[in-house]
C-alpha positions as CSV (number, residue, x, y, z in Angstrom):
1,X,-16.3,-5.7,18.3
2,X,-15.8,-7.6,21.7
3,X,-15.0,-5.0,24.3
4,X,-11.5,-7.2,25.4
5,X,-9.7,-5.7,22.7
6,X,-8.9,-2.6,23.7
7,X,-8.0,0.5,21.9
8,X,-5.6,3.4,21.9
9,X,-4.2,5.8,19.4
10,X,-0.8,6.5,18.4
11,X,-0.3,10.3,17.8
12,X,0.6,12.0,14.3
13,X,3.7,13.7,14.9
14,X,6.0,13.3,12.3
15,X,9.9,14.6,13.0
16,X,12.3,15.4,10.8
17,X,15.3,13.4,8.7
18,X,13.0,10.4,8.5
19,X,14.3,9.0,5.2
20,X,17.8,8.6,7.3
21,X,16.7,7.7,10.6
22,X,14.8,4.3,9.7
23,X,18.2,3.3,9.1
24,X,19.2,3.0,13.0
25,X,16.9,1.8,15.9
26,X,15.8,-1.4,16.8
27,X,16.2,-4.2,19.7
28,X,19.2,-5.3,18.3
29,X,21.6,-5.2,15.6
30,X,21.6,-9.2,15.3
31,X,18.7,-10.5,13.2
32,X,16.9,-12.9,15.4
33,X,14.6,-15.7,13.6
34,X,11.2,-16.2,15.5
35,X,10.7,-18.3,19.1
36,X,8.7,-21.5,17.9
37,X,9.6,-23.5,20.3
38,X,7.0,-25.1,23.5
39,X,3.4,-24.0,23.6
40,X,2.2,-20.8,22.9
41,X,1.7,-18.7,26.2
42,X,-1.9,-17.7,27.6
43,X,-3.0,-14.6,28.9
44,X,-0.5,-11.7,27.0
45,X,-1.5,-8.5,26.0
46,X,0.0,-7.9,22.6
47,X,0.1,-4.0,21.1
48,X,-1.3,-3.7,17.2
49,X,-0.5,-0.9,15.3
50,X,-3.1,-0.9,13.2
51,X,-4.1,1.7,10.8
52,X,-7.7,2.6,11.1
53,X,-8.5,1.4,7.2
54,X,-8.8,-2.2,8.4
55,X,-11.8,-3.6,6.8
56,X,-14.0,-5.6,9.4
57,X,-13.1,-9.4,8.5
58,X,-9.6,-7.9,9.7
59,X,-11.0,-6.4,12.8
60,X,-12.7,-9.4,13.2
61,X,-9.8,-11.6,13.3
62,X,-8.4,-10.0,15.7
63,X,-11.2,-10.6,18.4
64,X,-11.3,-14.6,17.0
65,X,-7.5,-14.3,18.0
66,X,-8.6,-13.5,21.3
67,X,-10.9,-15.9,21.8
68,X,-8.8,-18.9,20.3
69,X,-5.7,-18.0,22.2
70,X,-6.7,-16.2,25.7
71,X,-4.6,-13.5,24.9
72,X,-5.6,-9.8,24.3
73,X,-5.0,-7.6,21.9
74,X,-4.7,-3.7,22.1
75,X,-5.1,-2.2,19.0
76,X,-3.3,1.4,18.7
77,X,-5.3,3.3,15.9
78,X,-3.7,4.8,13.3
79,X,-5.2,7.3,10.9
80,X,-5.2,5.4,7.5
81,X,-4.3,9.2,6.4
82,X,-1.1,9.8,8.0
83,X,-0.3,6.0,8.6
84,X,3.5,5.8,6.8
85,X,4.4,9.1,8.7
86,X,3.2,8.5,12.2
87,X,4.6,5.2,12.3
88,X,8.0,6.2,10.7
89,X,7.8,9.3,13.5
90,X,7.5,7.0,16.6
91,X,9.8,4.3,15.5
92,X,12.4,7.3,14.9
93,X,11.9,7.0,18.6
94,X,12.5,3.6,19.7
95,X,9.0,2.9,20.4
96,X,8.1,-0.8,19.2
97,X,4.7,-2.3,19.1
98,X,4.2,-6.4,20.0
99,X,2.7,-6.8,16.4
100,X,3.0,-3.9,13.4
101,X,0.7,-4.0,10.4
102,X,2.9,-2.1,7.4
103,X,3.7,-2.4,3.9
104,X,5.2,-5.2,2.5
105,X,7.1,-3.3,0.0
106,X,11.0,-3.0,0.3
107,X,11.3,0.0,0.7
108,X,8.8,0.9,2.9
109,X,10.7,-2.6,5.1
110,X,14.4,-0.7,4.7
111,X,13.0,2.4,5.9
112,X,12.3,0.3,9.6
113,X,15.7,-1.1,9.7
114,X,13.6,-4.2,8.9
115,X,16.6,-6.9,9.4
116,X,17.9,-5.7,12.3
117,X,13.8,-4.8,14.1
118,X,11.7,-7.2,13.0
119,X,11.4,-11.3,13.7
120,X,12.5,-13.7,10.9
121,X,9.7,-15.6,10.3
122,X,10.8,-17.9,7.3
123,X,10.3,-20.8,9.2
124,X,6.4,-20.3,10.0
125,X,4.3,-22.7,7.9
126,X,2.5,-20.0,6.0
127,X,5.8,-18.8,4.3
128,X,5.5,-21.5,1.3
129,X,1.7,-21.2,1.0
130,X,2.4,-17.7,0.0
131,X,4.5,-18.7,-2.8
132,X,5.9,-15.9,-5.1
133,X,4.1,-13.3,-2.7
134,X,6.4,-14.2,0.3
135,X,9.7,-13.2,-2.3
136,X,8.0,-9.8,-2.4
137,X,6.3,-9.3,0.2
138,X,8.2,-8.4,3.5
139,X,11.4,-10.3,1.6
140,X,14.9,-8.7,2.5
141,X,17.8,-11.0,1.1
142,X,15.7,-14.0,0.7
143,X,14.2,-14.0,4.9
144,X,10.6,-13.4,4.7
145,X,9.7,-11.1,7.8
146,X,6.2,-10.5,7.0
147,X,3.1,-12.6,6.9
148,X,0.5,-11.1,3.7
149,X,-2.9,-12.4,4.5
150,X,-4.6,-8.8,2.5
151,X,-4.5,-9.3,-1.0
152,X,-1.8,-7.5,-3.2
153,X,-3.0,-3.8,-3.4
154,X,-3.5,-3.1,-7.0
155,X,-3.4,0.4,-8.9
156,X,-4.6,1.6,-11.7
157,X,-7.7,4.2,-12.4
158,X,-11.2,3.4,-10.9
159,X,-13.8,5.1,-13.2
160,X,-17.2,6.1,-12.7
161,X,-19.1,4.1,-15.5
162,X,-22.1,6.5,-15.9
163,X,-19.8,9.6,-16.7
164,X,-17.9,8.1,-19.3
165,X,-20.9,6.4,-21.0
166,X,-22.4,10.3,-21.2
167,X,-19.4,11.7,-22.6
168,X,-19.3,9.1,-24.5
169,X,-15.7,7.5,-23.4
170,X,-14.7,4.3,-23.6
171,X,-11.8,2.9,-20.4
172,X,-8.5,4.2,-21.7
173,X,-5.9,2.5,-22.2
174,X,-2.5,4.8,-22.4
175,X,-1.6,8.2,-20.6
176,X,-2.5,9.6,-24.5
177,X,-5.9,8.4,-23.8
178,X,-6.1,9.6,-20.7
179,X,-5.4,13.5,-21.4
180,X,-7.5,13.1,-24.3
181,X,-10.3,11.9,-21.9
182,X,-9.6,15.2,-19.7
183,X,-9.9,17.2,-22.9
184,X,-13.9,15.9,-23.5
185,X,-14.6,15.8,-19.6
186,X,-13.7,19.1,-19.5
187,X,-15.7,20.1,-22.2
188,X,-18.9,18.1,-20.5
189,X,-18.4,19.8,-17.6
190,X,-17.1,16.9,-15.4
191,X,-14.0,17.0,-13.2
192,X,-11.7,14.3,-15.4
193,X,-9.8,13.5,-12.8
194,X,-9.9,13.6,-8.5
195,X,-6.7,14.1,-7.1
196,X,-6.4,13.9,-3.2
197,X,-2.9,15.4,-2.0
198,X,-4.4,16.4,1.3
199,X,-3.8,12.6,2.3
200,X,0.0,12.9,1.1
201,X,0.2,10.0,-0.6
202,X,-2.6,9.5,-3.5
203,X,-1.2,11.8,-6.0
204,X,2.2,9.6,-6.3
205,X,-0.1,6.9,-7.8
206,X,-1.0,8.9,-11.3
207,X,2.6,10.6,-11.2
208,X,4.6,7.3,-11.0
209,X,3.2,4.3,-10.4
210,X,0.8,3.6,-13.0
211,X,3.1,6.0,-15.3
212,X,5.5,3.2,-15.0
213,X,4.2,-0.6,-14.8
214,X,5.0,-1.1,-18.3
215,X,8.8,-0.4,-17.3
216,X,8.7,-2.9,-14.2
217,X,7.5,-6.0,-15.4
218,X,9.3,-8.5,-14.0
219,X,11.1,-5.6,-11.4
220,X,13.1,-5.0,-14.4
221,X,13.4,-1.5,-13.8
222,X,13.8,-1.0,-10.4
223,X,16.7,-3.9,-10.7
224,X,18.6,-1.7,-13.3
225,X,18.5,1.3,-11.1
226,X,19.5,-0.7,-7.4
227,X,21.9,-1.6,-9.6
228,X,23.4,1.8,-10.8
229,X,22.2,0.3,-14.3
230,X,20.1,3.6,-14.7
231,X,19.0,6.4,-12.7
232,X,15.9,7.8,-11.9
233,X,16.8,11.2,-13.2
234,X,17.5,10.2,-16.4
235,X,16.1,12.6,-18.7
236,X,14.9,9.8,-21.0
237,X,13.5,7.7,-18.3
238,X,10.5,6.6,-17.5
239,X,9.9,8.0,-13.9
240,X,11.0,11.8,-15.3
241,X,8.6,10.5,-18.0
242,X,6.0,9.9,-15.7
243,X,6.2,12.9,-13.6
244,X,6.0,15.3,-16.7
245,X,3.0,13.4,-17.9
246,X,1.4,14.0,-14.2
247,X,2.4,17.9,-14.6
248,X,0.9,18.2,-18.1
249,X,-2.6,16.7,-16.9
250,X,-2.2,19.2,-13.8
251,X,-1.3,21.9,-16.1
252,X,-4.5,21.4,-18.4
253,X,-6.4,21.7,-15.7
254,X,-7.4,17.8,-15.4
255,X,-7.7,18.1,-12.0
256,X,-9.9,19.0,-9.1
257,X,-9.8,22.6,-8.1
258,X,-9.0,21.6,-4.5
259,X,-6.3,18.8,-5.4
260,X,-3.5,19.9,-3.2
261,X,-5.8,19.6,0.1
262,X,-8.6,17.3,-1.0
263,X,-8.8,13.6,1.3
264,X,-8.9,10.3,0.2
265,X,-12.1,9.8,1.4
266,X,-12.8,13.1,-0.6
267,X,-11.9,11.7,-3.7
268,X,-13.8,7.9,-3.3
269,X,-17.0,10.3,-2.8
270,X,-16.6,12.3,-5.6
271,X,-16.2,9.0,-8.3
272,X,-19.2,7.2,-6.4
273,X,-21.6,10.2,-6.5
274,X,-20.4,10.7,-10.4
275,X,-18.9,14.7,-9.7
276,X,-15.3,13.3,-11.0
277,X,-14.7,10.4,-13.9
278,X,-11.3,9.1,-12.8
279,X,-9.4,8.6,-9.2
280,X,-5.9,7.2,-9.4
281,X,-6.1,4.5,-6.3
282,X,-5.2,1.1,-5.4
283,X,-8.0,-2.2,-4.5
284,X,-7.0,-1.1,-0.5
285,X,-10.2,1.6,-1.5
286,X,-12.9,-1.2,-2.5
287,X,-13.8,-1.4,1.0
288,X,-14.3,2.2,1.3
289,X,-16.3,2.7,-1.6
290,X,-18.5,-0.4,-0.2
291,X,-18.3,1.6,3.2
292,X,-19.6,5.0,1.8
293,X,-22.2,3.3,-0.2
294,X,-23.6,2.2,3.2
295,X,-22.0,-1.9,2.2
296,X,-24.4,-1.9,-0.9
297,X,-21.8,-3.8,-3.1
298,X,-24.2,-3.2,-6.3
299,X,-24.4,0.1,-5.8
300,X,-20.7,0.5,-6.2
301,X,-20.4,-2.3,-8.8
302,X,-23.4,-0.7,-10.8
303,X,-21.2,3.0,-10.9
304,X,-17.8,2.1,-10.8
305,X,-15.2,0.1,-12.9
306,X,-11.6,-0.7,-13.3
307,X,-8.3,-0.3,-15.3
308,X,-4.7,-1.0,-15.3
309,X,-3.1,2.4,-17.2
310,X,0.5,2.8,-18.0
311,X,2.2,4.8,-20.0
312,X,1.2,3.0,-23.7
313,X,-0.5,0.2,-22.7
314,X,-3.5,-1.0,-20.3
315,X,-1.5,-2.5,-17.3
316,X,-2.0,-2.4,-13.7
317,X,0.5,-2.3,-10.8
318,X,0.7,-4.3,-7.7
319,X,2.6,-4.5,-4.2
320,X,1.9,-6.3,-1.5
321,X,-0.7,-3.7,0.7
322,X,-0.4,-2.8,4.1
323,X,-3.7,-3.7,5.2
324,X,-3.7,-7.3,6.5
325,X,0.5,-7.7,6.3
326,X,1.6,-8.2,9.7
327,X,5.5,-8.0,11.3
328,X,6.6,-8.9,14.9
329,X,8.8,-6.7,16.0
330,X,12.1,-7.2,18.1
331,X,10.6,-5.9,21.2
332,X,13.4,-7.6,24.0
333,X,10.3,-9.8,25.3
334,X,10.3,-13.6,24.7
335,X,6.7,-14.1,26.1
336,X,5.6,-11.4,24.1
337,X,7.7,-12.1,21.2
338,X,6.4,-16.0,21.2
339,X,2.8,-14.8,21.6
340,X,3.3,-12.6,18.3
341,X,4.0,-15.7,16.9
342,X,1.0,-17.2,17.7
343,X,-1.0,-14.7,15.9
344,X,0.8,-15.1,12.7
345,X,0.3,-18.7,13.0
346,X,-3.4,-18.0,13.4
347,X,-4.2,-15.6,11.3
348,X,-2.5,-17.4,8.4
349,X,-4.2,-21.0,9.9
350,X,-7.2,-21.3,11.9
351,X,-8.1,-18.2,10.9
352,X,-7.5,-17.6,7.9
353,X,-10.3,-19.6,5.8
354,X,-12.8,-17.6,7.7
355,X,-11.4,-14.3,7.1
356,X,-10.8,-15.0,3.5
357,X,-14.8,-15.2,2.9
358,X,-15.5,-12.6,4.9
359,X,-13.0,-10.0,3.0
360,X,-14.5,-10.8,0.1
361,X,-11.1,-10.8,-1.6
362,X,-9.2,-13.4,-3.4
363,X,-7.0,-15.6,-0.7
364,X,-3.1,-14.9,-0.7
365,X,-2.2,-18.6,0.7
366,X,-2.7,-21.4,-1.2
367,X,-4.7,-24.5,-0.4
368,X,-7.9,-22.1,0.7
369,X,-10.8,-21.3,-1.6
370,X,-12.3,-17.7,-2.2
371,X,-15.3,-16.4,-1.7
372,X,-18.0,-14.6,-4.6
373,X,-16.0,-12.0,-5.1
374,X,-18.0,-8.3,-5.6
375,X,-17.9,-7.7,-9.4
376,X,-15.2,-4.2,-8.7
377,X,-13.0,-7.1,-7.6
378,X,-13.7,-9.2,-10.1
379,X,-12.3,-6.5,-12.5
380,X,-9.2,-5.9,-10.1
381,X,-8.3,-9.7,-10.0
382,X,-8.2,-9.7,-13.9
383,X,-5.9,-6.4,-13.9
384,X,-3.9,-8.3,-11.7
385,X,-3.5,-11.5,-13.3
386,X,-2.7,-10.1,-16.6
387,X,0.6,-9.3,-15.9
388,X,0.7,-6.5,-13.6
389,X,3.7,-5.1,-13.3
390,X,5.4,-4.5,-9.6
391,X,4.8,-0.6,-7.9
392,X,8.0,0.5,-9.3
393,X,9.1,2.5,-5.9
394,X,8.1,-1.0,-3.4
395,X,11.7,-1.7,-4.7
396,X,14.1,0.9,-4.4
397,X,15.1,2.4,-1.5
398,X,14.8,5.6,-0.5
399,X,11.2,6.3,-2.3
400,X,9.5,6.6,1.2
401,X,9.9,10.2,-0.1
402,X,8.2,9.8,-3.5
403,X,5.3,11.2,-2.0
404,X,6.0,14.1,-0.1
405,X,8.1,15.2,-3.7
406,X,4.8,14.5,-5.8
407,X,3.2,16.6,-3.6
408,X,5.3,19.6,-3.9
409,X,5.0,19.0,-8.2
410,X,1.3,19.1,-7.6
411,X,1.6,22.5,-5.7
412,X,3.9,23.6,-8.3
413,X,6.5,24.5,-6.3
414,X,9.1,21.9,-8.6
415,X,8.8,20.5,-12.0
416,X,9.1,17.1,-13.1
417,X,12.8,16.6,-13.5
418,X,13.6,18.2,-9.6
419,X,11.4,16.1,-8.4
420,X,13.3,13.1,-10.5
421,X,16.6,14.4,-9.5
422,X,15.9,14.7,-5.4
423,X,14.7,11.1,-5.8
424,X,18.0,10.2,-7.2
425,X,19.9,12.1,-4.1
426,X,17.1,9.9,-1.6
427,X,17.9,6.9,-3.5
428,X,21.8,7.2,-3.3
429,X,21.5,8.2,0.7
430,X,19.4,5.5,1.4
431,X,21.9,2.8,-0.5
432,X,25.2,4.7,1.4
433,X,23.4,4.4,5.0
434,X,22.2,0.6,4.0
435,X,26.6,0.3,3.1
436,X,25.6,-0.3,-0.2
């Protein structure tokens, strides 16, 4: 990487009440639509938070920025493993970046404030080559304020081809499958399935998210409950559903012994080197498996494979991924704020052909062709285009806290329907502080 881009990192301190305080901070309360006007200025320094899981064609694009435009870009690293809390922490603060990369998800935008702190950019030419991604994706009443350029992350279970053959297993295709799978595994002496909730956030994956992308085709779930049509602590419902199905493959000791502190990373290892059958992730982790296989692609399309899982039926989930989805913050500074501009308008034109063939991933704007895509991401494009239904919780505020509750199920320290019923309290104080 070209030494002009310098680096810094942002610090992991996380402080408390920060499913209420995304709801206040910001430049300003007025929404402000992005500065397109004149010619893009020379010679800024623009701030990236970046989280550290950027793939290289990402890190890439960045430095072709640079050179394009004469401007420089600082990227502030932060740790792919505590990425949602650190930032949360320091915008809690008031601290604002020139340039954010974050999820795309609803929820994860309501929990910045996202209307009143981040630049309307609805009027940038990339907004109707994204199509049906830009009403998802970084979408708050109909203004897009995100640009997706990473492919939608999809979930589902990644499997480690060589163990199932030997057990003689076939993909499942339901959550009945599944604990029948952990049942044989167990028996072969395999670990069925490699939970990491060291990292915080992989275990909500197998508790919810997959658990429930039959029930949100179409968002049709998670429009019933923002609209008081249901609640997520129904006892009948899918996500208390979910959650006990997650407790009873914890309970039957599906798991890894060291699931409650075991990394990400951890887990990728494990289904790669064959010690576990089945890890509960999202595409984001292709690269990763390509990185820990030292980039031999056939090595990780030769052991691993691909499902979509819900509760009866093989589906996948998707939302729009963090990695490669870029805001511009409010930040007070029309240079700054006009330069940000700029790099959306590069990254999603000049620059964006290139980087599609060097991700390796399927494009997200129309009007660009892919590139050979790796055979793993052959499987996760055909998960994704066979209806996948939308991450349940990218929808529904509130459920930046899904995690941190999935967490304490996995430790045993609450069953399936406290979890449901504290998401139900987040939910409801989430819609009161949005006036709702």
């Amino acid at each position: 990487m070209r030494t002009s881009i310098r680096r810094s990192a942002l610090a992991a301190s996380v402080v408390a009440g920060l499913a209420v305080s995304a709801c206040g901070g910001g430049s300003s309360d007025t929404p402000a639509a992005v500065n397109t006007a004149g010619s893009a200025p020379t010679g800024v320094t623009l701030t990236l938070w970046h989280n550290t899981a950027d793939p290289q064609a990402l890190l890439d694009l960045y430095q072709k920025y640079e050179t394009a435009s004469g401007n420089t870009i600082q990227l502030v690293d932060v740790p792919s493993a505590t990425y949602p809390p650190t930032i949360q922490s320091k915008w809690a603060t008031g601290e604002r970046p020139d340039l954010l990369e974050w999820h795309g998800n609803k929820t994860d935008l309501l929990a910045l404030n996202g209307a009143n702190t981040m630049l309307d950019l609805s009027s940038l030419a990339f907004v109707a080559k994204e199509g049906d991604l830009a009403k998802v994706a970084g979408n708050i009443d109909g203004k897009v304020y995100a640009a997706s350029i990473g492919f939608p992350s999809v979930s589902g279970l990644f499997y480690n081809k060589q163990v199932l053959a030997k057990a003689g297993i076939a993909a499942p295709t339901s959550y009945a499958d599944l604990t029948a799978d952990c049942a044989k595994l167990k028996t072969a002496g395999v670990t069925p399935i490699y939970v990491a909730g060291g990292d915080g956030w992989p275990p909500q994956i197998l508790a919810g998210w997959n658990y429930m992308a039959e029930s949100n085709v179409g968002a049709a779930y998670s429009d019933d409950v923002n609209a008081g049509r249901a609640k997520v602590s129904d006892r009948n419902g899918p996500l208390v559903a979910g959650l006990k199905a997650f407790d009873s493959l914890r309970t039957s000791g599906c798991f890894n012994a060291d699931a409650t502190t075991a990394k990400w990373t951890d887990s990728l290892k494990a289904l790669l080197d064959g010690r576990t059958a089945f890890v509960a992730q999202n595409s984001d982790s292709i690269s990763q498996l390509d990185t820990i296989a030292g980039g031999d692609t056939k090595k990780v399309d030769d052991a691993i494979g691909f499902v979509g899982v819900s509760a009866t039926k093989q589906l996948a989930n998707y939302a729009p991924t963090v990695l490669g989805t870029f805001y511009a913050p409010k930040t007070g500074d029309a240079m700054k704020e006009r330069a940000a501009a700029d790099f959306v308008d590069f990254i999603t034109g000049k620059g964006y052909a290139d980087y599609v063939q060097a991700s390796g991933a399927p494009p997200t704007l129309s009007g660009t062709g892919g590139p050979q895509l790796q055979g793993l991401w052959q499987e996760v494009q055909a998960a994704y285009q066979a209806g996948a239904g939308l991450t349940v919780i990218s929808q529904l505020p509130g459920f930046n806290n899904f995690g941190p509750e999935v967490d304490k199920l996995l430790a045993g320290q609450e069953n399936p329907q406290q979890t449901a019923d504290k998401m139900q309290t987040y939910l409801l104080q989430a819609q009161a502080a949005m006036g709702k």
